[in-house]
C-alpha positions in Angstrom: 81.8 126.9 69.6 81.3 128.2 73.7 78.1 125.7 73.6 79.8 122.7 71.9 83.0 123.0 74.1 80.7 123.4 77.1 79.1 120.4 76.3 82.2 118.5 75.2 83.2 118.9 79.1 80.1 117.7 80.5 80.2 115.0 78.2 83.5 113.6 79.1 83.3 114.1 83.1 82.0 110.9 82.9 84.4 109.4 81.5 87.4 110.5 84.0 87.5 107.6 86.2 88.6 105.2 83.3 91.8 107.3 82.8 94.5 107.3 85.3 97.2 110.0 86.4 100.6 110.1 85.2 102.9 107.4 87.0 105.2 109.0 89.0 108.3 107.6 87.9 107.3 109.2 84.3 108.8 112.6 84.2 106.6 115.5 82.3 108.7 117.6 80.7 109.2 121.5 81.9 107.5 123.0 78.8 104.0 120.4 79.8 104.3 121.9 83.1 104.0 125.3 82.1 101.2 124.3 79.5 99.3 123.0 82.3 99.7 126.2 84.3 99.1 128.4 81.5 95.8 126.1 80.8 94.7 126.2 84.3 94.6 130.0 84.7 93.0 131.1 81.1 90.5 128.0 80.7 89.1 126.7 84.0 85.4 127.0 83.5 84.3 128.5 87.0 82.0 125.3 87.9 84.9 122.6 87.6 86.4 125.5 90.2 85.6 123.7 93.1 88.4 125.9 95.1 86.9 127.7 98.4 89.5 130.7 97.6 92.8 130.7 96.3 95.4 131.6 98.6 97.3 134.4 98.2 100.4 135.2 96.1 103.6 135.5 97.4 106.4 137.6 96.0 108.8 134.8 95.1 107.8 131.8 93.4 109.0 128.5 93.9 111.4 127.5 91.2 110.3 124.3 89.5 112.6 121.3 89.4 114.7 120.6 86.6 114.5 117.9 84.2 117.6 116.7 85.4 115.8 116.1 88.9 112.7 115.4 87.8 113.1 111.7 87.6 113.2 111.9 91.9 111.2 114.7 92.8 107.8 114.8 94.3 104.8 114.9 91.7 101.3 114.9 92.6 98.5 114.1 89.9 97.2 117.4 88.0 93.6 117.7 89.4 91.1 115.9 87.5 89.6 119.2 85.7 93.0 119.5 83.8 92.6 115.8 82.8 89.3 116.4 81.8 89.9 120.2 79.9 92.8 118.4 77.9 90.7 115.3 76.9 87.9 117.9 75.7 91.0 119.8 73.5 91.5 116.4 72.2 88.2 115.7 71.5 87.7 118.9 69.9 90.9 118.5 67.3 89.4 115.1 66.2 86.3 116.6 65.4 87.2 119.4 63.2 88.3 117.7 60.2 84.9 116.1 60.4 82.6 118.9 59.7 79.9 119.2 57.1 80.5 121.2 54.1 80.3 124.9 54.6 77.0 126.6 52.5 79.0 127.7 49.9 80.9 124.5 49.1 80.2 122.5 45.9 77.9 119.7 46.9 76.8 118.9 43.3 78.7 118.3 40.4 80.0 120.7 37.5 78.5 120.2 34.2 80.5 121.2 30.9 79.3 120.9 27.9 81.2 121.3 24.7 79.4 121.7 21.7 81.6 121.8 18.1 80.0 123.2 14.8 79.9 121.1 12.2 82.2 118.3 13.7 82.5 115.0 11.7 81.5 111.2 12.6 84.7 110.4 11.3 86.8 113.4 12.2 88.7 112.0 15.9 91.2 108.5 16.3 89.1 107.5 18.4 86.3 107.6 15.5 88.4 106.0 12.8 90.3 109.2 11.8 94.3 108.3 10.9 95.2 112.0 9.8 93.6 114.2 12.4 95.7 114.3 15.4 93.5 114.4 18.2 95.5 112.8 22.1 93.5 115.0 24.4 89.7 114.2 23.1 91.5 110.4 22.9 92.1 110.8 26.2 89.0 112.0 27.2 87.0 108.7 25.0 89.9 106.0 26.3 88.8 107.4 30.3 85.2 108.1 29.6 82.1 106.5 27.6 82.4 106.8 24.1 79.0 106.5 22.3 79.4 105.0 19.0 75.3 105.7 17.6 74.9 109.6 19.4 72.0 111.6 17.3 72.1 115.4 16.9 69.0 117.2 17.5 68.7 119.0 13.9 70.2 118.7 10.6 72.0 122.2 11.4 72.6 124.3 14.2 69.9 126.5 15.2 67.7 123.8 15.0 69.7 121.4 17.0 71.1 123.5 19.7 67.3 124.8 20.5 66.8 121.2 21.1 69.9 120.5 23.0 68.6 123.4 25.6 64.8 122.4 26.3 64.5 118.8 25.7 62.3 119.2 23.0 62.4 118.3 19.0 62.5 122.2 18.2 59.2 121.7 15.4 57.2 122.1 18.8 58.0 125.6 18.7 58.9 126.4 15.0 62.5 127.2 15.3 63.4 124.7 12.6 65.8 126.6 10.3 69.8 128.4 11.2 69.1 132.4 11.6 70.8 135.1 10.0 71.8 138.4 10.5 68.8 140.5 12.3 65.9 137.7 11.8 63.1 138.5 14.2 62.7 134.5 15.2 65.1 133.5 18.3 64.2 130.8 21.5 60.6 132.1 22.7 60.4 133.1 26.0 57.8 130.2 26.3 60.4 127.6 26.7 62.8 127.1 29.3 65.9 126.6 29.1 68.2 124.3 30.7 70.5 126.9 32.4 67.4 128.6 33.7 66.3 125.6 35.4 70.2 124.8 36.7 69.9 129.0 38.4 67.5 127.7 40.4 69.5 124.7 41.6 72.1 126.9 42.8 74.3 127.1 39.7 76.5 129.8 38.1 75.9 129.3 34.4 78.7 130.2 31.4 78.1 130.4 27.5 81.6 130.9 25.9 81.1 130.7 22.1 77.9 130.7 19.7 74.4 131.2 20.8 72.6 130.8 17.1 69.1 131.2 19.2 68.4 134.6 18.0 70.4 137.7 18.1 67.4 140.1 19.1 67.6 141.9 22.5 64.7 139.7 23.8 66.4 136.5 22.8 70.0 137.2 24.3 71.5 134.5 26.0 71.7 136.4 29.8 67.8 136.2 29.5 67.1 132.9 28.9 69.5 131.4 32.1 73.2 132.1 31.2 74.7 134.5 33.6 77.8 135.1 31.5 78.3 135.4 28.1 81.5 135.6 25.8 81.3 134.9 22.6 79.3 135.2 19.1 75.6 135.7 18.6 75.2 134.0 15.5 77.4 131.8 13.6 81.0 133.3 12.4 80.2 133.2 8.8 78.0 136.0 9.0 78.0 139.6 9.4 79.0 141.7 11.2 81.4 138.8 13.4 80.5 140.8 16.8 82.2 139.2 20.1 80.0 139.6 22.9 81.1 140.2 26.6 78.2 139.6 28.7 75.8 142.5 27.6 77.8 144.6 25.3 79.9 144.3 22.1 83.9 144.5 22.4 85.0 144.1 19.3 82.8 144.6 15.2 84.5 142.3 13.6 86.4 139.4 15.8 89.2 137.5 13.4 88.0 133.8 12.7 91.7 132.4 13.9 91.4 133.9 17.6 88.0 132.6 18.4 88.3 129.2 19.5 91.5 130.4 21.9 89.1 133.3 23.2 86.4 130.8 23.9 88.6 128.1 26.0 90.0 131.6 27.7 87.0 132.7 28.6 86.1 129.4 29.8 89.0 128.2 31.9 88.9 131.9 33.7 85.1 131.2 34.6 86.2 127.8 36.2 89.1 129.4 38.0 86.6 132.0 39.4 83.5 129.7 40.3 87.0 127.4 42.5 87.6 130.3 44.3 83.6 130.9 45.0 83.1 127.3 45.7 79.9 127.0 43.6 78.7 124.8 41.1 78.7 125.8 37.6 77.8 124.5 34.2 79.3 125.9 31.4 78.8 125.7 27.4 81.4 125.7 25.5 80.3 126.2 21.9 83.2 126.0 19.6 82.4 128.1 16.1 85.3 125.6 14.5 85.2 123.3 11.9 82.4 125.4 11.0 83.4 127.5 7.6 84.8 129.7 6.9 88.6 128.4 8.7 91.6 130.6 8.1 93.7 127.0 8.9 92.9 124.0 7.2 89.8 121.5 8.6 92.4 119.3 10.2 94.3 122.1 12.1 91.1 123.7 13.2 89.8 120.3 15.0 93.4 119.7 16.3 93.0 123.2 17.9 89.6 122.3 19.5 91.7 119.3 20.5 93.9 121.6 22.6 91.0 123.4 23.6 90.0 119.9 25.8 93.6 119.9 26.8 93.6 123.6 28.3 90.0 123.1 29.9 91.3 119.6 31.8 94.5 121.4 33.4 92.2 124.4 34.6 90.0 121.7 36.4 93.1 120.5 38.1 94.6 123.3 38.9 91.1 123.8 40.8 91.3 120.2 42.0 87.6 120.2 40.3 88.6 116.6 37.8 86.4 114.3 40.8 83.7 116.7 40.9 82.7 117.6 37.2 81.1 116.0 34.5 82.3 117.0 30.7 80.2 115.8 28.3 81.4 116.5 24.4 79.7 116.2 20.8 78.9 118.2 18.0 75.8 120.1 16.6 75.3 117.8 13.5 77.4 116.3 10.7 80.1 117.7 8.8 79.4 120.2 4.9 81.0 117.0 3.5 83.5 118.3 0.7 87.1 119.6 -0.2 86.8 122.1 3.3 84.8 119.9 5.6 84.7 116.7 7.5 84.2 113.2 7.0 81.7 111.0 8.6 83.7 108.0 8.3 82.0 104.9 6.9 78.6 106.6 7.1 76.1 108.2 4.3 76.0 112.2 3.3 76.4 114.8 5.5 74.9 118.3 6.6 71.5 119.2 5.9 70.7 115.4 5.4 68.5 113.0 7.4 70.7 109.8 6.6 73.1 109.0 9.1 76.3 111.1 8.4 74.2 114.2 8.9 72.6 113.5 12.4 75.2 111.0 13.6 77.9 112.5 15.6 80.6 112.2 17.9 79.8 111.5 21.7 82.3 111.4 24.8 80.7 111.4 28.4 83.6 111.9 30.8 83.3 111.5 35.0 86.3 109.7 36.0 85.2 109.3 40.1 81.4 108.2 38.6 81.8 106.3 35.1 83.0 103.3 34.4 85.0 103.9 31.0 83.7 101.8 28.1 82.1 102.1 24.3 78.6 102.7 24.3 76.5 101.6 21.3 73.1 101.6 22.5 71.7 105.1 20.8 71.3 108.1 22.5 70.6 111.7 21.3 70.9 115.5 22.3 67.6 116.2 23.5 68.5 113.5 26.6 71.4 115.8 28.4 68.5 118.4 29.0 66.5 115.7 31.6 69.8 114.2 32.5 71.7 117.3 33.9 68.8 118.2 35.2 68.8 115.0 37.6 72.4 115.1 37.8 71.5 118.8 39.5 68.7 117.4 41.7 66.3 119.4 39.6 63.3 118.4 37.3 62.5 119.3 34.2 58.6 121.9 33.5 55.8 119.4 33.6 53.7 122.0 31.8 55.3 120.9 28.2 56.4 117.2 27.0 59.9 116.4 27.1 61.2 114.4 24.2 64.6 113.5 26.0 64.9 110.7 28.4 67.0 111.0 31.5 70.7 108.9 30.9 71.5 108.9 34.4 70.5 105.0 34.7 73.0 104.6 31.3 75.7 106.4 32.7 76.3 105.9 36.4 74.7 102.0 36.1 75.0 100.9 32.5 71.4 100.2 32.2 69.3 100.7 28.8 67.9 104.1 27.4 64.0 104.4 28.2 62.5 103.7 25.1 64.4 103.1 21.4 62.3 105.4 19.0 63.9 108.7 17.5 62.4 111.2 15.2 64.7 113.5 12.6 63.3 116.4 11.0 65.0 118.3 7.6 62.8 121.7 8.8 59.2 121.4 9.8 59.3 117.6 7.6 59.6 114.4 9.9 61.6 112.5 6.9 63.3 109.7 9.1 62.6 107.4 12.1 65.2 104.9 14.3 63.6 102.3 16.1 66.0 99.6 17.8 68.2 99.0 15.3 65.7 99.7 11.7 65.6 103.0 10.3 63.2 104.5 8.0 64.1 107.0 5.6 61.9 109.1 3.8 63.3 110.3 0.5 64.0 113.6 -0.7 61.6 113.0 -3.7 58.4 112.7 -1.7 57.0 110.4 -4.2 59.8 107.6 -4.2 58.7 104.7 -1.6 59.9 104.7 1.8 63.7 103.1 2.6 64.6 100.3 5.5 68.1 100.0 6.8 68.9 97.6 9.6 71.4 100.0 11.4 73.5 97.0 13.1 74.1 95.2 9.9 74.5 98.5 7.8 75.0 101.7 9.6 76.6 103.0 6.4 72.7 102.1 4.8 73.8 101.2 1.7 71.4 98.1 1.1 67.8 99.0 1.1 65.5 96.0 2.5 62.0 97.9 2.1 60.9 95.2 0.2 61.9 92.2 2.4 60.5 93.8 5.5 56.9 95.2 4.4 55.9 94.7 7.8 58.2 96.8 9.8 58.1 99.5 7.0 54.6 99.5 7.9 55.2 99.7 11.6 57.2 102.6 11.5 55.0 104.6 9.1 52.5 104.2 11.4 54.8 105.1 14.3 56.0 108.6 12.2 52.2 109.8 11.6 51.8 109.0 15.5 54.3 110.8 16.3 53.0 114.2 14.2 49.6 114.0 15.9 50.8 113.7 18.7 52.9 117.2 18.2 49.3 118.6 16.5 47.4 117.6 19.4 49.7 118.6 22.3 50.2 121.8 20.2 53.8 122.2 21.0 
């Protein structure tokens, strides 16, 4: 600050002659005087001193005019070092508000991502639903982009949240099937993980809610990239229902109807804390709701993940954190379509099923000072926000393994197309369907029944088979499916 005020002076001697002194008919009022005095005796920098010696003091000062006579008296112009020391203050005031960021302040932007179990196609108004009463997730859709053709990862959620996290369709590493209670399998250390990557950009990283990668010490979520934890290690319909805090169990056997409250909790204090350190974070929010078990009805359980968004959005205001944070919110897969689960609105099955109402879900991206709000209906999937936050965060994804997710930044902040159009849904290990532009290919559960062709546009809810009047792109995506599994054999994972 001694340098940059030094230099501020020698900067501005220059400029002295193109400022004059004070008119003398202009009176300066007593308290300027004294600032000036006071000015001149702590501040004068010795070489604008160009005094031989200062004369002595005497015992009695001269008492100063008054205002009243201040209008007729005398005045000579301040020497031009006081002109110049006061220009320098000036100078210096301007500049202040005009300084970079500090180290510690938030250049890049928060990431959230909410992740429900089990949430419907047709579950939110903005999706079609008339009985579900959903006005903050509305809220979020009307402001954001709303993606009407949004693919899970997996037909269920271990395999589709191992996805979510590398990038990669989870066949590559064999972690195909949900895990129970005290299975050996869990997220190999082999792949990294998208909050492991974001560490290394500088991030503070959250999971509130489910992890369903493994519940073995080796597979916890504080080693593969999450520095906090609160929440479940498998899903809540198993046992024993333990609630994590970070590294240790707090409670056996957590009740169903406090966990989505102890989730958002846990969430909105992590945003309040990473405000007051001024770092960027991303945090998971993995809801266990609609998932079954509920102790509410289906309705009253989304409508509380609905409240969830609300809580979440006043925390990021309260932080004045709303410009600076991207939420991005969609579910695991489809809905157990029945009397205690979802709907998927006009489209076909559910849960555990390639067709569309199993892989099909719900999709809001919301970043008010960046995106433009509108519907999206070009198709997108899960495995794309690994590549995408990764950009978002200035970081870049392991070149050591492919990457089956393509980077949406281009879709989102410009409204430009997806690279490429081709998705491939497993049921397990079994490639059994295949969306390219707008046809789908659907492998039948009977793997001896032909091959069925939707045209997704014209019939999202595929009710009409046209197999038969398009042999040729029947055969074009077959061909495009067994490419597709050699190319997994041959890059061997």
């Amino acid at each position: 600050m001694l340098k940059f005020f030094a230099s501020t002076l020698s900067s501005h001697a220059a400029l002295a002659p193109h400022f004059t002194a004070r008119p003398a008919s202009i009176p300066m009022h007593e308290n300027a005087c004294k600032c000036t005095v006071l000015a001149k005796r702590e501040f004068s920098p010795p070489h604008l001193n160009t005094r031989q010696s200062a004369p002595p003091r005497t015992k009695a000062r001269q008492r100063a005019p008054s205002p009243a006579n201040s209008i007729s008296a005398k005045r000579t112009h301040p020497p031009k070092w006081q002109s110049l020391l006061l220009l320098s203050l000036l100078s210096l005031l301007f500049l202040l508000p005009q300084r970079a960021p500090a180290q510690n302040e938030p250049t890049k932007p928060n990431l959230i991502l909410i992740l429900c179990d089990d949430l419907g196609y047709g579950d939110l108004a903005s999706y079609g639903n008339t009985t579900i009463k959903s006005p903050n997730l509305d809220r979020l859709a009307t402001e954001g982009i709303r993606f009407t053709d949004f693919y899970a990862a997996g037909i269920q959620c271990t395999p589709s949240r191992a996805g979510l996290l590398t990038g990669r369709y989870p066949v590559r590493f064999r972690l195909t099937y949900s895990l129970m209670t005290n299975t050996p399998t869990g997220i190999p250390d082999s792949e990294t993980l998208l909050p492991q990557l974001l560490q290394k950009q500088g991030y503070a990283t959250m999971l509130a809610g489910k992890w369903h990668l493994g519940d073995q010490p080796q597979h916890h979520p504080l080693k593969h990239g999450f520095d906090h934890f609160q929440g479940l290690l498998r899903g809540h319909d198993t046992d024993p229902r333990e609630f994590w805090n970070d590294n240790r169990i707090i409670e056996k056997q957590a009740p169903i109807e406090t966990l989505t409250q102890r989730y958002t909790t846990a969430a909105t204090d992590f945003i309040a804390a990473q405000s007051r350190k001024k770092q960027p974070f991303f945090l998971m929010l993995a809801h266990t709701a609609p998932h079954t078990p509920l102790t509410t009805t289906y309705a009253q359980a989304v409508e509380e993940i609905d409240a969830s968004i609300g809580q979440l959005r006043a925390a990021l205001k309260q932080a004045n954190l709303e410009d600076n944070t991207l939420i991005f919110f969609s579910s695991d897969n489809g809905p157990a379509v029945g009397k205690e689960g979802g709907v998927t609105g006009p489209l076909r099955a559910g849960k555990f099923s390639t067709y569309e109402g199993g892989i099909r879900v719900p999709a809001i991206a919301w970043f008010p000072a960046k995106f433009k709000p509108r519907i999206e209906s070009r198709p997108a999937i899960l495995l794309d926000l690994f590549p995408t936050f990764l950009n978002i965060a200035g970081a870049k994804p392991q070149t050591t393994k492919p990457i089956d997710g393509k980077d949406l930044t281009p879709l989102l902040f410009e409204n430009k197309p997806r690279e490429g159009a081709d998705f491939f849904f497993y049921a397990q290990d079994r490639l059994e369907a295949h969306r390219s532009a707008n046809w789908k290919l659907k492998l039948p559960d009977r793997q001896t029944a032909p091959p069925e062709l939707y045209d997704l546009e014209k019939d999202p809810a595929e009710s009409k088979d046209v197999a038969k009047e398009h042999p040729d792109i029947v055969k074009r995506l077959q061909q495009q499916m067994a490419d597709e599994q050699k190319a997994l054999t041959s890059q061997g994972g």
